[in-house]
Steps between C-alpha positions, in 0.01 A plus 500: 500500500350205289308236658439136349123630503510841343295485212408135509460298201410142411660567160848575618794303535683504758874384508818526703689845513869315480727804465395886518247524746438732767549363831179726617252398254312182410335564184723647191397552149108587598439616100561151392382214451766320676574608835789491674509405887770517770357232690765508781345825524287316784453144330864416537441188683315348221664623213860508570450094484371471159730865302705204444283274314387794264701508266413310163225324688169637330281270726682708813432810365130410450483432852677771657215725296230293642640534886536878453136507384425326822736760668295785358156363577589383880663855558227662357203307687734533821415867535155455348269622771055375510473897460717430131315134396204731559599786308610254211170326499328818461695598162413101377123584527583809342699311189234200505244741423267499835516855509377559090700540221527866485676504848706243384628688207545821711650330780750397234607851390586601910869595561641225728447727853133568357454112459599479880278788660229387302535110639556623850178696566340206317690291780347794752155488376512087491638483875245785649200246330327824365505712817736738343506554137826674478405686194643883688858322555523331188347869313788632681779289393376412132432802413571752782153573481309656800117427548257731614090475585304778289124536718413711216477270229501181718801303355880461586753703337854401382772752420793342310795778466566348147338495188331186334732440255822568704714171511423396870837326659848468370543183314078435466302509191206625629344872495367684769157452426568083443587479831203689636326257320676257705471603807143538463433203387674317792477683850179793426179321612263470162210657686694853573494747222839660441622827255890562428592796498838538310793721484392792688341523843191602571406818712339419885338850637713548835807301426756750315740303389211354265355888358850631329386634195611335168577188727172377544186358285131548617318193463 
């Protein structure tokens, strides 16, 4: 089912269904620039007062776009929660620059899920005021990476099942490796030394599942 706020757009125009519309659906024609709406869909108290004025009346029409844009923007902010206008606020500092340029241009290249994970540990990290850097959970998430303390040489450890130039998400731009780069950047405290380790996992004396042989790399 399409909703009057499904892919959102200042650009579009929005206009009357009058004949051929589903009685289920709001939004029609979503790969246009001119969008359909039933609008007794749910906005038949409003609109079944002025489908009669539409016709020939370019000034109407102009109008009934405008409302719908108000439509779209009231339902949308309606189920907006201060969790969201926080989340949204992060990605603005992000786009404004606050963060650098380089995370701005690899924030960019993140799939649409991988723009949201990456916002909401930022949204984490913001609310917890630095208690909790949240750099394991988003590791885990970004990149399904698992962290581990080596005493030998003194310095975390990251194991990333992919390599770095494996596409990382489905609709993203960004490698593997990119969005290590991320992730560092915004949740690992500058202070700790961390080394990836990529592909395949490294062997732990006393865990098995770590010493099969040909499945492992010695670091």
């Amino acid at each position: 089912m399409s909703y009057l706020w499904d892919e959102y757009s200042v650009d579009l125009t929005y206009c009357l269904a009058e004949k051929d519309f589903s009685p289920y659906a709001e939004c029609l024609s979503v790969h246009s620039g001119e969008r359909e709406i039933n609008g007794l869909f749910r906005f038949g108290h409003i609109f079944s007062r002025l489908a009669k004025h539409m016709e020939g009346n370019d000034g109407e029409k102009e109008a009934i776009s405008l409302l719908f844009h108000i439509l779209a923007n009231y339902d949308f902010l309606s189920g907006v929660t201060e969790r969201d206008i926080c989340i949204s606020m992060q990605e603005e500092a992000i786009l404004r620059g606050d963060y650098g340029s380089r995370i701005r241009e690899l924030y960019g290249k993140l799939g649409r899920h991988q723009k949201y994970v990456t916002l909401k540990y930022m949204e984490k990290k913001r609310v917890s005021q630095g208690r909790k850097g949240y750099a394991f959970e988003a590791a885990r998430e970004m990149l399904r990476g698992i962290l581990y303390y080596s005493c030998k040489s003194r310095c975390l450890l990251i194991f990333i099942p992919a390599a770095r130039g494996d596409k990382s998400g489905e609709d993203g731009g960004c490698t593997c490796e990119e969005v290590y780069e991320l992730w560092k950047a915004l949740f690992l405290d500058h202070w700790m030394e961390i080394e990836p380790v990529w592909g395949r996992h490294f062997g732990i004396i006393g865990c098995d599942n770590t010493m099969r042989i040909g499945e492992l790399q010695i670091l």
